[in-house]
Backbone as ProteinMPNN parsed JSONL, in Angstrom:
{"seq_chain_A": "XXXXXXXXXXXXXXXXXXXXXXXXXXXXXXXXXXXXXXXXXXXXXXXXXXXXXXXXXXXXXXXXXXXXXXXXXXXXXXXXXXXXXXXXXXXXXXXXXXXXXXXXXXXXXXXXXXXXXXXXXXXXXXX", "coords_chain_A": {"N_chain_A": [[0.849, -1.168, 0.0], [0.708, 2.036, -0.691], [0.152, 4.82, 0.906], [-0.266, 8.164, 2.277], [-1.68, 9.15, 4.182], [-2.173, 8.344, 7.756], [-5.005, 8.004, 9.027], [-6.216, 7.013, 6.887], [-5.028, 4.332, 5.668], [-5.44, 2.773, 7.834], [-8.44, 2.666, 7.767], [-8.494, 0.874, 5.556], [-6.47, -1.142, 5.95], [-8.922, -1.914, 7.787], [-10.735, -2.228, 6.283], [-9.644, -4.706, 4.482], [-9.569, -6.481, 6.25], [-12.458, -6.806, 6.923], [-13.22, -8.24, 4.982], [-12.71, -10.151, 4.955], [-9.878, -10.494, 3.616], [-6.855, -12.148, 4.102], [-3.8, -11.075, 3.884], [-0.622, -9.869, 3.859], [0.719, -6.896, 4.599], [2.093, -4.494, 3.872], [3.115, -1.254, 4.037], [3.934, 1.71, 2.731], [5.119, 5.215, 2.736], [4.895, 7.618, 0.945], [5.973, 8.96, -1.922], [8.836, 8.845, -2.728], [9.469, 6.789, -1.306], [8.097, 4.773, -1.919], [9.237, 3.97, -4.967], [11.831, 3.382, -3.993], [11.035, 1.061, -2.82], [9.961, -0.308, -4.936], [12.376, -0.531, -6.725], [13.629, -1.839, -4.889], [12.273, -4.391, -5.11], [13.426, -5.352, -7.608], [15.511, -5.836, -7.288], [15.603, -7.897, -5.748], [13.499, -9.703, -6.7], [10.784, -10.051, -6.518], [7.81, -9.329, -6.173], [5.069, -6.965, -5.146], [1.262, -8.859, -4.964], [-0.599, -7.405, -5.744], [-0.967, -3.592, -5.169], [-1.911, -1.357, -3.793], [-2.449, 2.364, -4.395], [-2.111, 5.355, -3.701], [-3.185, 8.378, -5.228], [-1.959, 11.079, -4.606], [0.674, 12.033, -3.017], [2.953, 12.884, -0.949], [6.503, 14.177, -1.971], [6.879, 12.274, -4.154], [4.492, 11.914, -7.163], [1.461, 9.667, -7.123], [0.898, 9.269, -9.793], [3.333, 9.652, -10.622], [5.093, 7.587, -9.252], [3.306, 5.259, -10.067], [4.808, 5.226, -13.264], [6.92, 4.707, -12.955], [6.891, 2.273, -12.008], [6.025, 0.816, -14.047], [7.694, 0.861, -15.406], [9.974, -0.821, -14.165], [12.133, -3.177, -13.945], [10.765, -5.807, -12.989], [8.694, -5.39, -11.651], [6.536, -4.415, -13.224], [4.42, -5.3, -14.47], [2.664, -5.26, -12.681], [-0.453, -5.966, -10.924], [-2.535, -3.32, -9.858], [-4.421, -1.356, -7.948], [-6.178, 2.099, -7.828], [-6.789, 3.894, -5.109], [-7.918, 6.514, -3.916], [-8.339, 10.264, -3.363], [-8.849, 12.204, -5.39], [-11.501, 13.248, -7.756], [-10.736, 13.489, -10.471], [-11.234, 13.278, -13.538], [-9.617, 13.624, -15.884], [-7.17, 11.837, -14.81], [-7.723, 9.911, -14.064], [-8.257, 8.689, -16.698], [-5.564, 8.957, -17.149], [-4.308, 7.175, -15.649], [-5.603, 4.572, -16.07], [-4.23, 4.807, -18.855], [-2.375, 3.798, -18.127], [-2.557, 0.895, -17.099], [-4.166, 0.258, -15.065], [-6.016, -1.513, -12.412], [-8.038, -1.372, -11.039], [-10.024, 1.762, -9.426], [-10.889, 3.544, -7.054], [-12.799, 5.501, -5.132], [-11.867, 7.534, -2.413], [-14.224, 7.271, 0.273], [-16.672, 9.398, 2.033], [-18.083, 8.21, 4.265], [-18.189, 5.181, 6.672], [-19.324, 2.644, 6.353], [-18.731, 2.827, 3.52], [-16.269, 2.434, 2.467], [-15.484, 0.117, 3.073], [-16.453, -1.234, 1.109], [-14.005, -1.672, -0.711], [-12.79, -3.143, 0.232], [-13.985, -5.346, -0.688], [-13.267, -5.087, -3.412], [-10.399, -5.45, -3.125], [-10.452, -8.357, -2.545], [-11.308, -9.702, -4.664], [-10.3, -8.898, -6.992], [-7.136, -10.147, -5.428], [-8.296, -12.76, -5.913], [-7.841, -13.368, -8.596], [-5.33, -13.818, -9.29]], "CA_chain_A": [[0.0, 0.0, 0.0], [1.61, 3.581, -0.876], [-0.737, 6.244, 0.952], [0.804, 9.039, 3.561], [-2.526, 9.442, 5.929], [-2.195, 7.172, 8.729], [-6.151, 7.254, 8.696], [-6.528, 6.425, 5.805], [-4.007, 3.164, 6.121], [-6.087, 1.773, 9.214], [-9.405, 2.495, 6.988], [-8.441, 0.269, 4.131], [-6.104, -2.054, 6.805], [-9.592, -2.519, 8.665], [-11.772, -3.006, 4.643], [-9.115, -5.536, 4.054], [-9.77, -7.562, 7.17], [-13.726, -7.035, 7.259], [-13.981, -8.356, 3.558], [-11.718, -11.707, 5.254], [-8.677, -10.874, 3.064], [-5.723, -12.994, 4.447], [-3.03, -10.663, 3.19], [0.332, -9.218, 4.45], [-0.08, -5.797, 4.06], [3.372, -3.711, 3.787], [2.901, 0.504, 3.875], [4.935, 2.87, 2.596], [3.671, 6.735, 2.891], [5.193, 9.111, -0.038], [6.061, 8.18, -3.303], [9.701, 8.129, -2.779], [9.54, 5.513, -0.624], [7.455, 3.786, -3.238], [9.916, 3.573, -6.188], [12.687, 2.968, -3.854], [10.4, -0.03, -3.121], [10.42, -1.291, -6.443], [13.93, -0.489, -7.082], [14.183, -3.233, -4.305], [11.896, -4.986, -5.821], [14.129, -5.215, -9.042], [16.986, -6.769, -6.376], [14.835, -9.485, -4.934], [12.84, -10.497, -8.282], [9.781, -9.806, -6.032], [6.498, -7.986, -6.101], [3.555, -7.793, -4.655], [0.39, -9.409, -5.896], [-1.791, -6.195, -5.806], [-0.281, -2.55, -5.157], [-2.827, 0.039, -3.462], [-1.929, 3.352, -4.331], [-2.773, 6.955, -3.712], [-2.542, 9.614, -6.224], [-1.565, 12.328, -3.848], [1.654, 11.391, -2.21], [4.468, 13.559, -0.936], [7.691, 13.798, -2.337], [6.883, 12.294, -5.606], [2.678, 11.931, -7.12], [0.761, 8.617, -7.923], [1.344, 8.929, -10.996], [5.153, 9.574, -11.095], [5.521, 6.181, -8.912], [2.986, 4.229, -11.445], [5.143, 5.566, -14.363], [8.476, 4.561, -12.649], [6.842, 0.896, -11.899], [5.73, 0.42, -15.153], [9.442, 0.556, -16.178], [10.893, -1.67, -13.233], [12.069, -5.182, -14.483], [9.897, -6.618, -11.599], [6.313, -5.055, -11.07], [6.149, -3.423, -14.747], [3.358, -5.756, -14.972], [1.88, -5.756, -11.123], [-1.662, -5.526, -10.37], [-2.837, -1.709, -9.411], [-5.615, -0.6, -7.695], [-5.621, 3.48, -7.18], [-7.212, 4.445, -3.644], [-7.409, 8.515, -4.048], [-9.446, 11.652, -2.954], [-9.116, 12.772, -6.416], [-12.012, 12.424, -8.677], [-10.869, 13.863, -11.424], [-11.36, 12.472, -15.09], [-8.248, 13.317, -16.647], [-6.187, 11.711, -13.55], [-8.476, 8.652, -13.983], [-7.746, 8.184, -18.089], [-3.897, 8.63, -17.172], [-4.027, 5.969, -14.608], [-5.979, 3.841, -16.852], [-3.549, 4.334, -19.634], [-0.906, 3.169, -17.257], [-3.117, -0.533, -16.845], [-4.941, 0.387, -13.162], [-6.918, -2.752, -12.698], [-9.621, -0.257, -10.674], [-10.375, 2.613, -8.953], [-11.587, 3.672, -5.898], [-12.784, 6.811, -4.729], [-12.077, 7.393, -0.707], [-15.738, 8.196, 0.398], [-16.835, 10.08, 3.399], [-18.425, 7.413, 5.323], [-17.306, 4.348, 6.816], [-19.937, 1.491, 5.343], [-19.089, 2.886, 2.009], [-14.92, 2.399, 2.971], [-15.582, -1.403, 3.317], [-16.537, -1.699, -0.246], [-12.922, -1.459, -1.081], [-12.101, -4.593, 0.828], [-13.998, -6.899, -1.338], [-12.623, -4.999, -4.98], [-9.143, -6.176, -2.659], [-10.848, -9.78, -2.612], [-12.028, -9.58, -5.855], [-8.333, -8.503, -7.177], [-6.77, -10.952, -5.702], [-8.799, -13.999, -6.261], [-7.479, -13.58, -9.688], [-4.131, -13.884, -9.018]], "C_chain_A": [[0.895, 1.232, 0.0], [0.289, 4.221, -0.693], [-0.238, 6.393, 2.234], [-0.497, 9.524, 4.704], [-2.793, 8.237, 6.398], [-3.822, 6.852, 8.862], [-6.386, 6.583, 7.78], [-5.761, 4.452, 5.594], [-4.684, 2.346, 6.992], [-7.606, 1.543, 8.604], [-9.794, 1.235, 6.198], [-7.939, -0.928, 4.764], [-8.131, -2.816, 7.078], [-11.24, -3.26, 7.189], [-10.863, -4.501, 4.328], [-9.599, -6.67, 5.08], [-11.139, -7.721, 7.166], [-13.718, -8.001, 6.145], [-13.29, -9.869, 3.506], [-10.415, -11.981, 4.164], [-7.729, -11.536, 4.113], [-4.661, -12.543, 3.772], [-1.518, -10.246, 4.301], [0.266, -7.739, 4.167], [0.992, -4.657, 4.219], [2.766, -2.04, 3.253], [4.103, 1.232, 3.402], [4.531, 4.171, 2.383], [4.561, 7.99, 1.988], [5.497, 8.04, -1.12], [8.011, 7.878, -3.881], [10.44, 6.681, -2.297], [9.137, 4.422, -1.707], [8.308, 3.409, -4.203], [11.21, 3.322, -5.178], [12.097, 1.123, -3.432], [10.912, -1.085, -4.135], [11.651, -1.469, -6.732], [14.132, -1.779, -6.541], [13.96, -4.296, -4.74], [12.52, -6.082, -6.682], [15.484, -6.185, -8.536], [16.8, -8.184, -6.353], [14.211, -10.57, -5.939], [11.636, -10.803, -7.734], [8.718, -8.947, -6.256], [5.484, -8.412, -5.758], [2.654, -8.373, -5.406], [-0.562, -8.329, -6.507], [-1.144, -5.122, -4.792], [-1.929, -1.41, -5.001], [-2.53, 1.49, -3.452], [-2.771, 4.382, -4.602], [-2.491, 7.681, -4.816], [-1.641, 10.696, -5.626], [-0.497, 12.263, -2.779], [2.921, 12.733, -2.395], [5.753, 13.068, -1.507], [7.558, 12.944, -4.153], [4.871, 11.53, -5.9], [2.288, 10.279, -7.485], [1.538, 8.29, -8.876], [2.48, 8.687, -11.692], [5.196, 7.835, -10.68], [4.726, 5.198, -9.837], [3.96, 4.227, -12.575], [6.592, 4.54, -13.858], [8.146, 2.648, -12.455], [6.569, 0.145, -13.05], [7.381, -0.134, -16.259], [10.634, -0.441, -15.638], [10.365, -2.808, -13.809], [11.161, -5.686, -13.939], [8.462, -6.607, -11.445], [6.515, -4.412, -12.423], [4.814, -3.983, -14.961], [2.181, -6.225, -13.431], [0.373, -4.876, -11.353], [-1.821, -4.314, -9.459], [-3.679, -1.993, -8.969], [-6.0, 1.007, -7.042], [-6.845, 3.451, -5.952], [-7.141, 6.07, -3.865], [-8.708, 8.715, -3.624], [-9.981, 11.776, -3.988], [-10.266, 12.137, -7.135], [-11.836, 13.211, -9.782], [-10.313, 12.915, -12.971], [-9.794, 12.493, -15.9], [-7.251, 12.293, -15.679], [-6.54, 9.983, -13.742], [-7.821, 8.217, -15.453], [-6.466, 7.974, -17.859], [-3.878, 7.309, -16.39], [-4.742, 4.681, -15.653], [-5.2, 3.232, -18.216], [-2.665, 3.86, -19.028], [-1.424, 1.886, -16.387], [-3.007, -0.76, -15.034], [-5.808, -0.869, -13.392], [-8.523, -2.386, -12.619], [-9.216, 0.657, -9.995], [-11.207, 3.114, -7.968], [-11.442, 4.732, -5.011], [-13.009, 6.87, -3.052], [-13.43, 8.057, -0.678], [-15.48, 8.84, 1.809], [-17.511, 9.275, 4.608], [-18.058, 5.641, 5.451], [-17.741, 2.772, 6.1], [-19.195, 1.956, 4.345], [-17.258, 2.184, 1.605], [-14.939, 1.3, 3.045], [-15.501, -1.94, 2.255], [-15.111, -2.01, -0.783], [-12.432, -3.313, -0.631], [-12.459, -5.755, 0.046], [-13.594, -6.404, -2.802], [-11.415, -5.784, -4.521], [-9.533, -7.794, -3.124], [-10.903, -9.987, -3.743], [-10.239, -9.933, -6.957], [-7.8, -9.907, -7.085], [-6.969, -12.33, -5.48], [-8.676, -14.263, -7.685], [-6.155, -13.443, -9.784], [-3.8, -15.763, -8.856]], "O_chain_A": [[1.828, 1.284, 0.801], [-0.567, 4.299, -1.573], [0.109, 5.55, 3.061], [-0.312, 10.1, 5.777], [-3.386, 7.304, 5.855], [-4.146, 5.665, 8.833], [-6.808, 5.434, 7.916], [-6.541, 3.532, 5.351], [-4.496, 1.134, 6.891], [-8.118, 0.443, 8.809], [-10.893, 0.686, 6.128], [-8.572, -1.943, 4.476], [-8.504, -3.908, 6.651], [-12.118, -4.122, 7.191], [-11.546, -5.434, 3.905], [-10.002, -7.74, 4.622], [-11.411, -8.894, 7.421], [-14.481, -8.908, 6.479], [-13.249, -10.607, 2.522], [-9.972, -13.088, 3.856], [-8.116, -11.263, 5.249], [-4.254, -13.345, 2.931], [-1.608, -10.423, 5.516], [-0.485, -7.495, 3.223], [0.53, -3.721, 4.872], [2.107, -1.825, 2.236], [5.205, 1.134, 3.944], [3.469, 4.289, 1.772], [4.781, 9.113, 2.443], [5.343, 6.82, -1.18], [8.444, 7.188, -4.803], [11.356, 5.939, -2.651], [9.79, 3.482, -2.16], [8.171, 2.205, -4.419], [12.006, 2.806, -5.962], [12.758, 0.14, -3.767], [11.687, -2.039, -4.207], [12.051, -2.599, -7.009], [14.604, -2.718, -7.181], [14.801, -5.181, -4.899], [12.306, -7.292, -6.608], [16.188, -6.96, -9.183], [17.43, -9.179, -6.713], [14.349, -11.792, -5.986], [11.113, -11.799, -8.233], [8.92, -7.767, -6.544], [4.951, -9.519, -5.834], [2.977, -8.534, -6.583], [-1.155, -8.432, -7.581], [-0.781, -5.532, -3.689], [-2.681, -0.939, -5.854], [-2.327, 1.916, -2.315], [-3.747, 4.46, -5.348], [-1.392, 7.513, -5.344], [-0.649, 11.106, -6.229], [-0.857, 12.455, -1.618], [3.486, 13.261, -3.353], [6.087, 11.884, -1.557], [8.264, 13.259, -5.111], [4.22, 10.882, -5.081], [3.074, 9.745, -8.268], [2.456, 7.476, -8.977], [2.751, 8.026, -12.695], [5.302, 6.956, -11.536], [5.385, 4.32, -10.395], [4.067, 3.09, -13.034], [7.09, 3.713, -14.622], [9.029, 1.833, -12.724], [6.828, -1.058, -13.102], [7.796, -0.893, -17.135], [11.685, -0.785, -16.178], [9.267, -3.295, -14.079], [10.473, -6.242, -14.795], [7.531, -7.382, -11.229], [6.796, -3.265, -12.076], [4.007, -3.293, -15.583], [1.327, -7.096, -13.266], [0.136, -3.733, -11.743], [-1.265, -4.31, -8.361], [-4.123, -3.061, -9.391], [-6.105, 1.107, -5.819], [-7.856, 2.8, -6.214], [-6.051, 6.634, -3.954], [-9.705, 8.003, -3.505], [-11.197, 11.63, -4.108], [-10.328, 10.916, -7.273], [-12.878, 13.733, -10.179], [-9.345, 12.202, -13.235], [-9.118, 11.563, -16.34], [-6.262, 12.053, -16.371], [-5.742, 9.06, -13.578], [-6.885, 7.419, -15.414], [-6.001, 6.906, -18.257], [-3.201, 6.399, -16.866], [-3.944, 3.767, -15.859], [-5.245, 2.089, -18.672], [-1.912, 3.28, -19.81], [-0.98, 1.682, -15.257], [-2.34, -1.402, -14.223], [-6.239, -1.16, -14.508], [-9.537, -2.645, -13.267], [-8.006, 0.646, -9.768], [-12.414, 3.042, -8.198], [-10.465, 4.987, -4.306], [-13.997, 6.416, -2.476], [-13.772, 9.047, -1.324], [-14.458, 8.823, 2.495], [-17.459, 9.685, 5.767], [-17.723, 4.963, 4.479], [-16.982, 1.978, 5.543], [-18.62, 0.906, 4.059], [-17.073, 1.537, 0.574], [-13.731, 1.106, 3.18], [-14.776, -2.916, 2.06], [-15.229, -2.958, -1.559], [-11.9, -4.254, -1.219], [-11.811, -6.796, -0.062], [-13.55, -7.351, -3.587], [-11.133, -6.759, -5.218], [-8.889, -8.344, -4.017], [-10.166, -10.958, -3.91], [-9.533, -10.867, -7.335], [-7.825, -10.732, -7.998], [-6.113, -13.062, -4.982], [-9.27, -15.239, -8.143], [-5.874, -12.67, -10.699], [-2.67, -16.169, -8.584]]}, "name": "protein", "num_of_chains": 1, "seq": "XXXXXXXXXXXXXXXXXXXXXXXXXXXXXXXXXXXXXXXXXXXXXXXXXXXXXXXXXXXXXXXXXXXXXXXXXXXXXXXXXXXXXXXXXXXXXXXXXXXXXXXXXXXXXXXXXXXXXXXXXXXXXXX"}
């Protein structure tokens, strides 16, 4: 998971567990962290199965770290799913051209925040 609000992290932590994923669930909270990630990635010959990421990340955006994974030997071809505030359309087509699996707009209430846990299930029961 790459997103920098600790709520948000325990939100999606607590959608993952309602929705009975069985996952490991590794954080990292800006987007340099993120591509140094992968970089490691690229060491190990590892990647995750499914990659939750924010658009709106300090230090470098969403979209930079999609762009930069798309190019790592390793996850170039890893399962996305963006998590963001943003709803904006152009932001959505870019992420789309850069093979997001889905999309998922943080809502304002907490039923609606659950939903997320079974696109997670969903995800990776196709794996």
């Amino acid at each position: 998971m790459v997103e920098d609000n600790k709520p948000d992290v325990f939100l999606i932590r607590e959608a993952i567990r309602t929705a009975g994923v069985n996952a490991d669930v590794h954080v990292v909270y800006d987007g340099e962290q993120a591509t140094e990630f992968f970089n490691s990635s690229d060491d190990t010959n590892t990647c995750p199965d499914l990659i939750l990421l924010d658009m709106n990340l300090p230090k470098e955006s969403g979209e930079d770290v999609l762009r930069h994974m798309r190019n790592s030997a390793t996850c170039k071809d890893a399962m996305v799913l963006v998590v963001t505030s943003s709803d904006s359309i152009t932001e959505r087509h870019a992420m789309d051209y850069l093979g997001v699996r889905g999309y998922f707009r943080k809502p304002g209430r907490y039923a609606e925040y659950l939903k997320l846990g079974v696109m997670v299930k969903e995800l990776l029961s196709e794996c």
